[in-house]
C-alpha positions as CSV (number, residue, x, y, z in Angstrom):
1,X,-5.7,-80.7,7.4
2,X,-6.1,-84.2,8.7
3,X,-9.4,-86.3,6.8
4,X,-12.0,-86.9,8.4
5,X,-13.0,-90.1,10.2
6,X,-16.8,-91.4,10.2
7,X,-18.9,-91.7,13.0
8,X,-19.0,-96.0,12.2
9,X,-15.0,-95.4,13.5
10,X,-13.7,-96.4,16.7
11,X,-10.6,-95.2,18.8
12,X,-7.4,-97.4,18.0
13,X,-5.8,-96.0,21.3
14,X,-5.4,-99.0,24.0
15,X,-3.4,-97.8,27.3
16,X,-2.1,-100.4,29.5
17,X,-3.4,-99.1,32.8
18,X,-6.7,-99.0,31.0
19,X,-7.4,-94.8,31.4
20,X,-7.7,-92.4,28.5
21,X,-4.9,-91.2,26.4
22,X,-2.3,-89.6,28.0
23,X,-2.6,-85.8,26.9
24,X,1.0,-85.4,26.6
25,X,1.3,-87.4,23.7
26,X,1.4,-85.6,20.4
27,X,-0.4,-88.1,18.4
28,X,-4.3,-87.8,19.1
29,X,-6.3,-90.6,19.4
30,X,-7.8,-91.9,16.4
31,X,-9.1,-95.1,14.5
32,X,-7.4,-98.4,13.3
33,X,-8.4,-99.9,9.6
34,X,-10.2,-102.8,9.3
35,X,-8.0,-105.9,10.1
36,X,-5.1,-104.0,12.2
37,X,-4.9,-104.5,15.8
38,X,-4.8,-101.9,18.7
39,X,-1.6,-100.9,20.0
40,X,-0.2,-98.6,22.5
41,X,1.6,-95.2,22.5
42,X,5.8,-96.1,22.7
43,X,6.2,-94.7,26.3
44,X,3.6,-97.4,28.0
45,X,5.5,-99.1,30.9
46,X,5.5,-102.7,29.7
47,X,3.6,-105.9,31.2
48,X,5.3,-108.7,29.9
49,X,4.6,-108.8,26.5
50,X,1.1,-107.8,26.4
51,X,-0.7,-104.8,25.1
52,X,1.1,-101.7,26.1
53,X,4.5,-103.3,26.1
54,X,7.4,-100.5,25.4
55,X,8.2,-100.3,22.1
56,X,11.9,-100.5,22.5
57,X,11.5,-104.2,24.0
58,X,11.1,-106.8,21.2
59,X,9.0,-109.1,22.2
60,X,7.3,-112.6,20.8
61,X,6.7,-113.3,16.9
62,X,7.8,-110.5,14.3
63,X,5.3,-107.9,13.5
64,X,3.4,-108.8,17.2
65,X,2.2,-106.0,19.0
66,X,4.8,-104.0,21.2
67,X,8.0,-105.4,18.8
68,X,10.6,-102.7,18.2
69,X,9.7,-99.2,16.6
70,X,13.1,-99.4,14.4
71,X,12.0,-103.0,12.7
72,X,9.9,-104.5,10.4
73,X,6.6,-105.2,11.0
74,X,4.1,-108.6,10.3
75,X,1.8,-108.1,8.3
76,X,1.3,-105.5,5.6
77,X,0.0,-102.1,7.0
78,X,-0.1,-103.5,10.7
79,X,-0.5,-100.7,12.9
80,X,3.1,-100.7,15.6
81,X,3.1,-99.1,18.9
82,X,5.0,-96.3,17.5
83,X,2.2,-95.1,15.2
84,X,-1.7,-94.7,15.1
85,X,-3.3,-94.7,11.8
86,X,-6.6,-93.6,10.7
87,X,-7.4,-94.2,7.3
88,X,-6.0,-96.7,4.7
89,X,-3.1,-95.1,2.9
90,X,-5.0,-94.8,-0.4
91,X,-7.3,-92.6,0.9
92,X,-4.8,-90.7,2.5
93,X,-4.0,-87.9,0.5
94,X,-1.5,-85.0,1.7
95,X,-3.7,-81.7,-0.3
96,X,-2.3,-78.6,1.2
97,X,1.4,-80.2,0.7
98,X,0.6,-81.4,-2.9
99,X,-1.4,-77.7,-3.7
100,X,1.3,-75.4,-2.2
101,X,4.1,-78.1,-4.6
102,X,1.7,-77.3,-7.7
103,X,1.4,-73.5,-6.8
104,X,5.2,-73.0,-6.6
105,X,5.9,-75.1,-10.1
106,X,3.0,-72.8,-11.7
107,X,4.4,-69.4,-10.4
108,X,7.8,-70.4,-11.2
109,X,7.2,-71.2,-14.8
110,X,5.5,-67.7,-15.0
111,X,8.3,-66.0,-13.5
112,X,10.5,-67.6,-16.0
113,X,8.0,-66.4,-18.7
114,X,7.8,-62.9,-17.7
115,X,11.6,-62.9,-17.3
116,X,12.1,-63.9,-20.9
117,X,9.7,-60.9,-22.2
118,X,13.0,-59.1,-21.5
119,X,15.6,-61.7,-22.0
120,X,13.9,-62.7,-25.1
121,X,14.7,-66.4,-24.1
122,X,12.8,-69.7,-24.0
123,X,11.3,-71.3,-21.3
124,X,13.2,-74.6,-22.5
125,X,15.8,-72.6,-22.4
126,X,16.1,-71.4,-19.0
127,X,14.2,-74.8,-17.6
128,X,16.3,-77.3,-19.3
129,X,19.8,-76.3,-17.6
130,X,22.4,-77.9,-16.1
131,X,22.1,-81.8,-15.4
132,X,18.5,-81.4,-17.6
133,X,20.9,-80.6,-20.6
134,X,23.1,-83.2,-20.5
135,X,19.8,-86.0,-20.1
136,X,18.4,-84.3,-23.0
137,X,21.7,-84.7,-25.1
138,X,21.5,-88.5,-23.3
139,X,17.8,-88.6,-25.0
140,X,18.4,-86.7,-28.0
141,X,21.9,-88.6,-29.1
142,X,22.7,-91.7,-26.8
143,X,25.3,-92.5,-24.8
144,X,28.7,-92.3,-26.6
145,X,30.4,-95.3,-28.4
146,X,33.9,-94.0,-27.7
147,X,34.5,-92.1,-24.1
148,X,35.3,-88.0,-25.3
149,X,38.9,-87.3,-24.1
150,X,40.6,-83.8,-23.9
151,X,44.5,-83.1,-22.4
152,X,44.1,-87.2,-21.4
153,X,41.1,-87.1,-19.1
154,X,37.6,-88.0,-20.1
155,X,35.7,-84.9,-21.4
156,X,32.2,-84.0,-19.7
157,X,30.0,-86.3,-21.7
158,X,26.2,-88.0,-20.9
159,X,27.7,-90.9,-19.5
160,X,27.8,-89.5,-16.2
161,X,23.9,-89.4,-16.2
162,X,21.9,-92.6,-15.3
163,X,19.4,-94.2,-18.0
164,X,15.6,-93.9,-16.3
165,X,15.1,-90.3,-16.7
166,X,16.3,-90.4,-20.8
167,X,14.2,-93.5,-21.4
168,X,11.1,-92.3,-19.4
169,X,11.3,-89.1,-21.2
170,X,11.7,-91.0,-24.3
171,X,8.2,-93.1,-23.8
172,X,6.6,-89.6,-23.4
173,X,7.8,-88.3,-26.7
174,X,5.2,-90.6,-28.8
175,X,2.6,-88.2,-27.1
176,X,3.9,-85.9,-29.3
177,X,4.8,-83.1,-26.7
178,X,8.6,-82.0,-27.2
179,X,11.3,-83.0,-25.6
180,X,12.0,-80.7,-23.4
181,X,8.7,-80.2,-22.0
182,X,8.1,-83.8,-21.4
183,X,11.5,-83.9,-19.5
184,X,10.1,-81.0,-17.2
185,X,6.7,-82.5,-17.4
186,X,8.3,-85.8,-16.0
187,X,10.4,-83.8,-13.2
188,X,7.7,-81.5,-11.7
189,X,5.3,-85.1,-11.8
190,X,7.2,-87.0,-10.2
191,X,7.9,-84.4,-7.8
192,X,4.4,-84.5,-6.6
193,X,4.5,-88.0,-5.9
194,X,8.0,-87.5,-4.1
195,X,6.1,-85.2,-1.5
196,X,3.5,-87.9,-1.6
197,X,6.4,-90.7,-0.8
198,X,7.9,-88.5,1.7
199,X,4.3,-87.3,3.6
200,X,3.2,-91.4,3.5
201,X,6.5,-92.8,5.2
202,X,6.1,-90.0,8.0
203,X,2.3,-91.4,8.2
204,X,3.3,-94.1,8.3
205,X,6.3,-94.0,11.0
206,X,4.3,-91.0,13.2
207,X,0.3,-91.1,12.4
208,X,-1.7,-88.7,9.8
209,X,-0.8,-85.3,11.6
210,X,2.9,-86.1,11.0
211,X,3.0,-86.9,7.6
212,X,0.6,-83.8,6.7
213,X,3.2,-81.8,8.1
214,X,6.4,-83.6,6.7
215,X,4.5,-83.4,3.5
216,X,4.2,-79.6,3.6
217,X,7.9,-79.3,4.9
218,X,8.9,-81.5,2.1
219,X,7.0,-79.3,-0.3
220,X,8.9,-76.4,0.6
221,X,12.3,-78.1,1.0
222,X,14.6,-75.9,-0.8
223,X,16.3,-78.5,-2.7
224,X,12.8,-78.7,-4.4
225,X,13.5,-76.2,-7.1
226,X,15.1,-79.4,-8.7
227,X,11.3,-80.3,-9.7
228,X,11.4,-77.0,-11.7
229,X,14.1,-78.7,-13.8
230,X,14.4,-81.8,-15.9
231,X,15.9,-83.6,-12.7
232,X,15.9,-87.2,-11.6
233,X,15.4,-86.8,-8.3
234,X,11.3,-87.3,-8.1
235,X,12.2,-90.5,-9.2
236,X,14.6,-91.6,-6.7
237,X,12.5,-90.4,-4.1
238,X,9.2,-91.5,-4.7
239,X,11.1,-94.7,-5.2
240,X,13.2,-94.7,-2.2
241,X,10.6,-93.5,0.6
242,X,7.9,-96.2,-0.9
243,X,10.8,-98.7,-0.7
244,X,11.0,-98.2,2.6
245,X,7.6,-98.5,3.4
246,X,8.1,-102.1,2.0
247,X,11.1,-102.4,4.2
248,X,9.3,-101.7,6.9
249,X,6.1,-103.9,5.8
250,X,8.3,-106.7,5.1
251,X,7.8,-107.0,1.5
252,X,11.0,-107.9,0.2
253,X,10.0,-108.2,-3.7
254,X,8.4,-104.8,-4.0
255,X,11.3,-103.1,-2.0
256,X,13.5,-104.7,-4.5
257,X,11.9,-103.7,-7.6
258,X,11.7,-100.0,-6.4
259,X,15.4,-100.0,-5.6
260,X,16.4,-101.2,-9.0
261,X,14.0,-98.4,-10.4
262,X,16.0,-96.1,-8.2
263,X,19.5,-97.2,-8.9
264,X,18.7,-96.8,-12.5
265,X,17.8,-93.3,-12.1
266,X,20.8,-92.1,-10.1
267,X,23.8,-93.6,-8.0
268,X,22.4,-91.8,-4.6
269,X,20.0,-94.7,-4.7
270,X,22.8,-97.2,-3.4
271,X,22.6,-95.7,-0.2
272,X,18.6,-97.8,0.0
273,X,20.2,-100.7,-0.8
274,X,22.2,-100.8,2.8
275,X,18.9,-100.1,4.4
276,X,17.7,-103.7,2.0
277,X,20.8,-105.1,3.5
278,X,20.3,-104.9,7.1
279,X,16.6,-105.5,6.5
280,X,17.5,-108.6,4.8
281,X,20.2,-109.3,7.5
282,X,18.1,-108.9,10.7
283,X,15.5,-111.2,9.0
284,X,17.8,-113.9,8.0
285,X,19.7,-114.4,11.5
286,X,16.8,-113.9,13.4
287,X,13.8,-115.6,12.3
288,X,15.9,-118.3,9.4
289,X,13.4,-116.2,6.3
290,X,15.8,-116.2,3.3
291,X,13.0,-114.4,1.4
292,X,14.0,-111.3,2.7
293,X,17.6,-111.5,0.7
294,X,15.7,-110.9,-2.7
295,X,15.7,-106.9,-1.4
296,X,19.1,-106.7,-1.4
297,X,19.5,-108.8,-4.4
298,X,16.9,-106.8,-7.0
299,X,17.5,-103.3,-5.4
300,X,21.0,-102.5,-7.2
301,X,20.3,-104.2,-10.3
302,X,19.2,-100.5,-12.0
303,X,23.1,-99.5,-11.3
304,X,24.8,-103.2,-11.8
305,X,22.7,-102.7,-15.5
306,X,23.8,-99.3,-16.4
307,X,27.8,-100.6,-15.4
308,X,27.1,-103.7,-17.8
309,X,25.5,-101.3,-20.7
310,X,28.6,-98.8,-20.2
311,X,31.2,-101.7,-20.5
312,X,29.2,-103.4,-24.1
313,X,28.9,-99.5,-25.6
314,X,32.1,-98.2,-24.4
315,X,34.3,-101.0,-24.1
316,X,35.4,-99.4,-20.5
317,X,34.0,-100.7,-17.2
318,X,34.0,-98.0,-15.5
319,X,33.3,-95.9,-17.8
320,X,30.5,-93.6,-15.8
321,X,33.4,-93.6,-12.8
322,X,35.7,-92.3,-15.4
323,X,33.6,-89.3,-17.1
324,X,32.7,-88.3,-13.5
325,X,36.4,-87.7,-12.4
326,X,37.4,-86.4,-15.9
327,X,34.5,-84.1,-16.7
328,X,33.2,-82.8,-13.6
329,X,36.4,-83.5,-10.9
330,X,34.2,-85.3,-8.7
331,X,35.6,-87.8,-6.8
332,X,35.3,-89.3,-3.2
333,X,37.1,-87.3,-0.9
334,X,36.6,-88.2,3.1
335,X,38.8,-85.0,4.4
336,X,36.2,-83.1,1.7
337,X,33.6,-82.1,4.4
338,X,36.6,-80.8,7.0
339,X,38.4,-78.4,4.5
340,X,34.8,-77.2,4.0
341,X,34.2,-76.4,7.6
342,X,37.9,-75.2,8.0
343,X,37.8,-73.1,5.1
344,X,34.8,-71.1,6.6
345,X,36.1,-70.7,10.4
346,X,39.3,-69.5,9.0
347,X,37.8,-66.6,7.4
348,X,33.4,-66.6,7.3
349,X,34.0,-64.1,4.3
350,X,36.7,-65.3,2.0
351,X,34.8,-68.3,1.1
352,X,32.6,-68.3,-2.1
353,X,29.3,-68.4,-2.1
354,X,29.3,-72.3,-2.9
355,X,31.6,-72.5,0.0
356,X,29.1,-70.6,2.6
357,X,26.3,-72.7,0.9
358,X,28.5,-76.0,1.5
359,X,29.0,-74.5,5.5
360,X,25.2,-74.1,5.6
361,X,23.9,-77.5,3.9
362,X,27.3,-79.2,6.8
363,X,25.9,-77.9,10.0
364,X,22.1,-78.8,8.6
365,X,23.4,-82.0,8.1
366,X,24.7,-82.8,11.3
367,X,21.3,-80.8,12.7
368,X,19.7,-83.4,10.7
369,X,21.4,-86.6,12.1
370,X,20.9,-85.4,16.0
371,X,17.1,-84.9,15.2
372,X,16.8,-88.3,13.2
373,X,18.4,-90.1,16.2
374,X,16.1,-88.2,18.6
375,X,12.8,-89.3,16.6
376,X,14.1,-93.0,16.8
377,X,14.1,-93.4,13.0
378,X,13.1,-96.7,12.3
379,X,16.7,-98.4,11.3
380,X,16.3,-98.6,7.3
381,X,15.0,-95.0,7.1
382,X,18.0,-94.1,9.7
383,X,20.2,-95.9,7.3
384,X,19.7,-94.3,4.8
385,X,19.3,-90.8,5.2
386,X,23.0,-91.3,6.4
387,X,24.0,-93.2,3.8
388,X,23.0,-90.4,1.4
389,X,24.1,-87.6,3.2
390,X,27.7,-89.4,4.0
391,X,27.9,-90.0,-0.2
392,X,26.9,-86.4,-0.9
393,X,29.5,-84.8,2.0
394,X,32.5,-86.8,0.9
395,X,31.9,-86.7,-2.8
396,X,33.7,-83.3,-4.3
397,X,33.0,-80.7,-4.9
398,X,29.7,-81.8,-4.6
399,X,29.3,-81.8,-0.9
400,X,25.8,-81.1,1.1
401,X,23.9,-78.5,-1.2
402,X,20.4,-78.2,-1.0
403,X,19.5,-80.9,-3.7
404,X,21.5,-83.6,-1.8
405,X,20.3,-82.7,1.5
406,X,16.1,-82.9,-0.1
407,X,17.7,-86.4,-1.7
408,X,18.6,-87.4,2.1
409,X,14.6,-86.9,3.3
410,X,14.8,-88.6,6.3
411,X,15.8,-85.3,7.9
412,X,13.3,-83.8,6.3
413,X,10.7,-86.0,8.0
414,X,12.4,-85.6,11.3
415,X,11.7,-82.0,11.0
416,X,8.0,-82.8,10.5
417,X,7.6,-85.6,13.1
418,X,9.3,-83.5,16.0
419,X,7.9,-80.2,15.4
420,X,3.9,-79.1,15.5
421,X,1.9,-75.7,15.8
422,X,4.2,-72.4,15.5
423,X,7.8,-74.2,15.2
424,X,6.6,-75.9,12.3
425,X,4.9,-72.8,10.4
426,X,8.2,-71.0,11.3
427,X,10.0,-74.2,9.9
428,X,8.1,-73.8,6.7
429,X,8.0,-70.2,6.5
430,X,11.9,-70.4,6.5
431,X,12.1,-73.3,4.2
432,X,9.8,-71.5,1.7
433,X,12.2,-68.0,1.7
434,X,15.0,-70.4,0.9
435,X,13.4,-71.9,-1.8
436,X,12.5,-69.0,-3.5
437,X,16.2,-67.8,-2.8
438,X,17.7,-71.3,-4.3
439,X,15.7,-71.1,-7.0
440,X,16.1,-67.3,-8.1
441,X,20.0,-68.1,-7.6
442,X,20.0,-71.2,-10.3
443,X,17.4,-70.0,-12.5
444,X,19.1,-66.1,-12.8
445,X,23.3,-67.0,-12.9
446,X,25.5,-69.6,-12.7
447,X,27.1,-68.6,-9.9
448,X,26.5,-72.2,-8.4
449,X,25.3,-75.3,-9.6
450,X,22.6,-77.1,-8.4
């Protein structure tokens, strides 16, 4: 639910012909934080620049009141006039979102360990599968010295997995807990502060009600039985949506430094540094600030790093590039996506199931795009949620599964912006069937890969 406000609080709300809110709008009024100003709900009609200028007109100094929705703003945690805040983000806290995430990795867990009375199996050994066995070979053994090669194409091998998650996992060891745990430990935590990355951005783009319910949407997700892995993904999340934040809040350094964390935790990550690009871009040619050009500069040094590391150990530049043609036959393919969608109006039975899943995660995708466009996505966050979802659709056979659709979240958060009341408990009653679906499917067979 949405925290409480104190009685010393004061309405932010300021409409331009001087009435009360209007009650169409879906974002109630509510109070500003010390040292914001007051601004105006988006659909005002303008008056020249003053307070309840449209939001779609820039207007006057960056970060003044009534600028552009889709740009960043002055000062850090300005209130724009396409959001109303009421408490400070560190005393925002998404509980329902971050309980229900907690109650799913707890009931999973004993699932598994029920499952193995019969199985006679290990949790480690039904948690730590697929990517989470290769990072723990990556932990365990390194990265290889001389690329694996088998019938003259690079052999599946760790290289194809970025550094962060190894290393991380690595630093927990010393506690003494096993490897394995501490790479699940490290998935399922950083998890909880994706759906706390994802919740704050959609705060902070839509006001408290919209990120408690993009938090909860994002908690259900069901790419999210990743978190029940050893994954990478919390990583790149929490990094990415708090990156963007930064975007947004015109802090060029921090957005930097979060995108080289994320683009030395997985190449998806890239797709933030276009959003640091245009940031940096709009900044430079409109307002002469070459500060902003350290984002894009720090953002893809996690990846440039990992390239560098791969070419001293290896000998072979493009090394990772290699192992992930050679081992897993994934390569950038743009007709990938349309022999999808052929292959399933041709015949909506003869595809496999990771076919009718690709179909699925295709149409969400585009689903996803139209609503994103409809919410007026503030450009960065619009960038990059198509940045990731054009990598994952074109890059086979990987394509739009569940995992790469949570990974772009900016659909995720369009979900929970635009929808309130019975669409959005249908929305996560849904999500939450899939989920337990998704995760039934990867934990019991193989039949797909995450």
């Amino acid at each position: 639910m949405p925290p409480e406000t104190t009685p010393e609080q004061t309405t932010a709300s300021v409409v331009a012909r001087g009435g009360p809110p209007s009650p169409a709008t879906d974002r109630p009024a509510t109070s500003t934080p010390a040292g914001a100003q007051s601004t105006v709900d988006a659909g005002t009609p303008p008056s020249g620049g003053q307070v309840g200028e449209r939001a779609d007109e820039p207007t006057g100094a960056p970060g003044q009141v009534g600028e552009r929705a889709d740009e960043p703003t002055g000062a850090p945690g300005q209130v724009t006039a396409d959001r109303v805040t009421q408490e400070p983000p560190g005393r925002w806290v998404p509980r329902t979102a971050l309980l229900v995430y907690a109650a799913i990795r707890l009931v999973t867990v004993a699932l598994v360990a029920v499952a193995n009375l019969f199985t006679h199996n290990s949790l480690l050994y039904d948690l730590d599968i697929w990517d989470g066995a290769w990072f723990l070979r990556a932990i365990e053994h390194g990265y290889p010295a001389h690329l694996p090669m088998t019938n003259g194409h690079v052999a599946a091998n760790p290289t194809a997995f970025f550094p962060l998650f190894p290393l991380i996992v690595r630093a927990i060891d010393v506690t003494g807990l096993p490897t394995g745990w501490s790479a699940l430990v490290l998935s399922a935590v950083t998890g909880a502060t994706a759906v706390y990355g994802v919740g704050l951005l959609a705060r902070r783009l839509k006001g408290d009600a919209a990120g408690l319910r993009a938090a909860l949407l994002f908690a259900v997700f069901p790419g999210t039985f990743a978190f029940s892995l050893a994954y990478s993904e919390g990583i790149v999340i929490t990094c990415v949506s708090l990156g963007l934040i930064a975007l947004l809040d015109r802090r060029w350094w921090l957005a930097g430094l979060l995108g080289a964390v994320a683009t030395a935790a997985s190449p998806v990550a890239l797709a933030f540094v276009v959003s640091c690009l245009w940031c940096a871009g709009r900044s430079v040619v409109k307002e002469r600030n070459f500060r902003a050009l350290v984002a894009p500069l720090l953002a893809p040094l996690g990846f440039v790093a990992f390239m560098a590391y791969l070419d001293r150990h290896t000998g072979v530049l493009n090394a990772w590039r290699l192992t992930e043609r050679g081992g897993w036959t994934s390569y950038p393919s743009l007709v990938y996506p349309f022999r999808i969608v052929w292959a399933f109006l041709r015949n909506p039975v003869s595809p496999t199931l990771t076919g009718q899943i690709l179909f699925v995660g295709t149409v969400a995708a585009v689903v996803g795009v139209v609503l994103m466009v409809k919410e007026r996505q503030p450009t960065p966050v619009l960038l990059y949620g198509l940045c990731a979802l054009g990598s994952a659709a074109i890059s086979q056979p990987v394509g739009l599964r569940p995992r790469f659709l949570m990974l772009a979240f900016p659909i995720v958060i369009a979900l929970g912006t635009r929808y309130e009341g019975r669409p959005h408990r249908w929305l996560v009653a849904v999500s939450a069937v899939l989920l337990v679906g998704f995760t039934a499917l990867e934990l019991g067979s193989r039949a797909v890969f995450p």
